[in-house]
N, C-alpha and C positions, 0 to 999 in steps of 0.2 A: 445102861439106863433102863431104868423098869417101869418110871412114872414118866409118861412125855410134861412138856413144861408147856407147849403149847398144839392146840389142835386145829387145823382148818376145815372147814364147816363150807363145801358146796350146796346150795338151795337155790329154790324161786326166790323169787320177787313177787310171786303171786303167792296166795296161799292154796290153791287147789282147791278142790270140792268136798275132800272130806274132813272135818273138823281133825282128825285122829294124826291128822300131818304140823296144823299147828299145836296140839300137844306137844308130841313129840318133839319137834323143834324146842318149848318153853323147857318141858325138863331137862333135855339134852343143856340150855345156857344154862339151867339152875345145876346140873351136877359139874358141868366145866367151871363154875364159881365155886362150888362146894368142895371140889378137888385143887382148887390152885391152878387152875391149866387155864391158860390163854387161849381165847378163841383168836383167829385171824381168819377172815371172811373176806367180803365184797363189798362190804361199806356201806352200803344201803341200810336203808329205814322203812322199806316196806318189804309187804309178804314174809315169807320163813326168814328171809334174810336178817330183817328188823324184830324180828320176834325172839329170834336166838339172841343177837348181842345185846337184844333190850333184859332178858332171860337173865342173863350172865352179869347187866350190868347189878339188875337189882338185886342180885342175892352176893356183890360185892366184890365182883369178878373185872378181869381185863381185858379188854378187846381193842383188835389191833385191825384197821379196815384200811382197805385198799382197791381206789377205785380213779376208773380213771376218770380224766376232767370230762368229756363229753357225755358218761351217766352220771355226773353230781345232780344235777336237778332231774333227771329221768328215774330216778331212783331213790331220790331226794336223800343224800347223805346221812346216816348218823351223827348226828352234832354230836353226843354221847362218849363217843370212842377215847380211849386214854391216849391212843396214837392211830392219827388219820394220813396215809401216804394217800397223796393224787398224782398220779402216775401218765404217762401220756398218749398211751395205748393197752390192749389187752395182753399182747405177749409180755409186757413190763409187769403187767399185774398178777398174769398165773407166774413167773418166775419169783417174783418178791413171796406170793403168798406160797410159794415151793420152800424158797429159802429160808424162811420165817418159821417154817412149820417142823414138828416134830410128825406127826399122822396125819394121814386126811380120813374124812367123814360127809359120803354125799347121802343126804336126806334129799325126800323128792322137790323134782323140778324141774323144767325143760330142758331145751336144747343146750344152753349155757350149762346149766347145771352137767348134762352129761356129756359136753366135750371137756371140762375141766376134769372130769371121771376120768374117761377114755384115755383123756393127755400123762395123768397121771398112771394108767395101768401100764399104759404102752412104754413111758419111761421105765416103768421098773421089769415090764418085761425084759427090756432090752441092758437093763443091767445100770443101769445111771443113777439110781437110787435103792435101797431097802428100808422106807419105813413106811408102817403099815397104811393099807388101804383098807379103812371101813365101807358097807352100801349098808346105808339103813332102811330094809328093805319092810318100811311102816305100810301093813295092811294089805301087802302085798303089791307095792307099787312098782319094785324094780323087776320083778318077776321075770315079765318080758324079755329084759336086757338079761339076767342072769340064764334064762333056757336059748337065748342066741349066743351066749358063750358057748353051751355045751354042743350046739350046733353047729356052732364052727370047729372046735374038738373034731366032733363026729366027721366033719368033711376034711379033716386035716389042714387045716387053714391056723391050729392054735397045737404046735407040734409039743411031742415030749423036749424038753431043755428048756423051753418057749414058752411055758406059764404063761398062762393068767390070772396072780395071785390077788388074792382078797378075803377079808370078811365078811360072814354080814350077818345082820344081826337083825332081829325084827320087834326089838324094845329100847329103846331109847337107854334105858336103864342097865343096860349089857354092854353099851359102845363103849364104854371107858374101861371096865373091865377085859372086854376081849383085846383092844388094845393092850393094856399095863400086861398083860399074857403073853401074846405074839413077843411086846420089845420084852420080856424077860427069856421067854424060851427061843428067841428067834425065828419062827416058823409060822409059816401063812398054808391056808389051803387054799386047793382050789378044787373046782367043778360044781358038781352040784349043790345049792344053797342052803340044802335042809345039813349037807355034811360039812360044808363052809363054819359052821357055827361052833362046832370044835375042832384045837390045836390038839 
C-alpha cells in the first residue's frame, strides 16, 4: 500500500497562540480531502481539532470522530462527521482511532495530544505495529519533545534495536507526501528532526 486510505490527526482543542498552527491544521484537512484519505480524530468542534475536520469536510472529504461520552459537550462534538463513534472511555478511543487508521499525524497540542503521540511511538517501538508516525513539528513546536528523544539516545534510555521511529515534517504540505514515501519504501528515521525529514 503506497496511498494510506485513512489518516489520524492528534491536536488541541485549543488553538494555541500562534496563528501558523491553525493554518496548518486547515490545509493539512484541505489536502486529506484533496487526496481521498480519511481523516479520523477526536471528534471535537473546537480548536485544531474542529478546524482539521471542518478543513476536510469542506473541500468534500470524510471524517470519522471518536470521542468519548463524557467530552461530547466539553468538546462539543462535530455534528458534521460522516461517522461519529461515542465510545466509553479513552483507552476505547485511542484503540478504535489505532484500528481505524492507516498513519498517524500529531500537529500541536497538549498533554492529550502528546500522550496519544507517545502511546503510539511506544507501540511501535515495541513491535505491535508499523505504520507511519508523522510530528508536524509547525514553527517549531515539537522541538522540545524531539531534542528529549535524542537525550534520551544519548543516556541510553532509547537503545540500538529499540527505535524511536518517526517523521516529521515542518509544512503541512510535506505530511502526506512523506507518508505515501515511508508505506512505499518501508522505512522511518529516526533522531535528529532536521535528518527525520528524509527516507
Amino acid at each position: 500500500m503506497n496511498k494510506p486510505r485513512s489518516i489520524c490527526v492528534y491536536c488541541g482543542s485549543g488553538f494555541g497562540t500562534d496563528p501558523a498552527f491553525e493554518t496548518a491544521a486547515t490545509a493539512l484537512g484541505r489536502i486529506l480531502a484533496e487526496n481521498d484519505i480519511r481523516l479520523v480524530y477526536g471528534g471535537g468542534n473546537v480548536g485544531l481539532m474542529g478546524t482539521v475536520a471542518k478543513a476536510v469536510k469542506d473541500h468534500g472529504g470524510k471524517v470519522t470522530g471518536i470521542i468519548p461520552g463524557f467530552l461530547k459537550d466539553r468538546e462539543l462534538m462535530f455534528d458534521e462527521a460522516d461517522e461519529t463513534l461515542v465510545v466509553p472511555d479513552m483507552h476505547t478511543r485511542k484503540m478504535m482511532m489505532f484500528e481505524k487508521s492507516d498513519a498517524f499525524v500529531a500537529l500541536p497540542g497538549g498533554v492529550g495530544t502528546l500522550e496519544e503521540l507517545v502511546e503510539q511511538l511506544t507501540w511501535l517501538q515495541l513491535g505491535r505495529h508499523t505504520k507511519p508516525i508523522l510530528i508536524a513539528d509547525i514553527k517549531g513546536f515539537w522541538r522540545p519533545l524531539l531534542s528529549l528523544f535524542a537525550h534520551m539516545r544519548n543516556f541510553d534510555f532509547i537503545r540500538t534495536g529499540f527505535e524511536v521511529n518517526y517523521l516529521v515534517a515542518e509544512r503541512a504540505e510535506d505530511i502526506v507526501p512523506m507518508i505515501e514515501a515511508k508505506l512505499a519504501h518501508g522505512s522511518q528515521t529516526t533522531g535528529d528532526p532536521r535528518l527525520s525529514q528524509k527516507l
